[in-house]
C-alpha positions as CSV (number, residue, x, y, z in Angstrom):
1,X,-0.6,-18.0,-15.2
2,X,3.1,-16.0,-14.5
3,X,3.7,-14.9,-11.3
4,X,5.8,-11.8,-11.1
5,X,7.2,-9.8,-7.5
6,X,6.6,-6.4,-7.5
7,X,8.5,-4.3,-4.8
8,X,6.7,-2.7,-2.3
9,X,7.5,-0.2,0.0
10,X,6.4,-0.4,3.2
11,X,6.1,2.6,6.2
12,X,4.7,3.0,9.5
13,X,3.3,6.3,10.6
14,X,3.4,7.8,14.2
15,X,-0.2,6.3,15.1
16,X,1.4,2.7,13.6
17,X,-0.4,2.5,11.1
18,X,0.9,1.2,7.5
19,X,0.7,2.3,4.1
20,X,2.0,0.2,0.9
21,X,3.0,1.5,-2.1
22,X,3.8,-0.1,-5.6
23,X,6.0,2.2,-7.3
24,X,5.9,0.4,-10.7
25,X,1.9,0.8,-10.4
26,X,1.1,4.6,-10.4
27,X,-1.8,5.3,-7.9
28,X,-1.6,1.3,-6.5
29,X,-1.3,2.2,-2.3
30,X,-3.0,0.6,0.5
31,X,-3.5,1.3,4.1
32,X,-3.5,-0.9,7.1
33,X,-3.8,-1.1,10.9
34,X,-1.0,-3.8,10.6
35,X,1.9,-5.1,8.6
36,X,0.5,-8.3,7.9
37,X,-3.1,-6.5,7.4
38,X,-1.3,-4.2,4.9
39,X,0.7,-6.7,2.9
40,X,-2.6,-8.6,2.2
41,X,-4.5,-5.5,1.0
42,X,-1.6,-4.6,-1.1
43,X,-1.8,-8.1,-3.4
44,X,-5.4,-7.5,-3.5
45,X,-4.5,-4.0,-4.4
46,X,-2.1,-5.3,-7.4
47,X,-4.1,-7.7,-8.1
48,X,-7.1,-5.1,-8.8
49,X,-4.8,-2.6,-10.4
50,X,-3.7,-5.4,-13.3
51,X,-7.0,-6.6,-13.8
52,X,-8.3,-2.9,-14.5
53,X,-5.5,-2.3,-17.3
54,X,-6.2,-5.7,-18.4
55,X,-9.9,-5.1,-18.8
56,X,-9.3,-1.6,-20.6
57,X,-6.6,-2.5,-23.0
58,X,-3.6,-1.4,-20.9
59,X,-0.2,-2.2,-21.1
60,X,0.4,-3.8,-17.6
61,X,4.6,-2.4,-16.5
62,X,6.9,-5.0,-15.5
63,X,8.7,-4.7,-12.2
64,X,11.6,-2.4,-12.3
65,X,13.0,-1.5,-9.0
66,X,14.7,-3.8,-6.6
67,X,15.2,-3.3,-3.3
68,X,18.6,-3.7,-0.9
69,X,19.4,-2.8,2.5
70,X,22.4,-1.7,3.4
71,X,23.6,-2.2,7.0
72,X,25.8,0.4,8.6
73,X,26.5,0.9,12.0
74,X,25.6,4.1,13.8
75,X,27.2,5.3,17.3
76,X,24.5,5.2,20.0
């Protein structure tokens, strides 16, 4: 079995709660009360999302973004 990393992209709302999204997977997104809570429900959500187009004949798409930061400084 391959593994392969797909990036996620991570964002807290105003109430803190989290949402995860898989660009490469169309539709795969995933909401949590926490980061950690969030980043687990988001492999399960892969996970589910690969064994769907698996089970109906689907191409599954490889991962094509990666992500950088890029640190600036900002005057306070």
């Amino acid at each position: 079995m391959d593994t392969v990393d797909y990036a996620v992209i991570l964002t807290r709302d105003d109430t803190g709660k989290w949402t995860a999204e898989v660009p490469a997977l169309p539709g795969c997104i995933t909401w949590g009360s926490s980061k950690d809570e969030v980043l687990a429900l988001v492999r399960e959500a892969i996970e589910g999302w690969i064994l769907s187009r698996q089970t109906t004949g689907k191409s599954i798409p490889s991962p094509t973004m990666v992500v950088e930061l890029a640190r600036v400084s900002v005057a306070s």
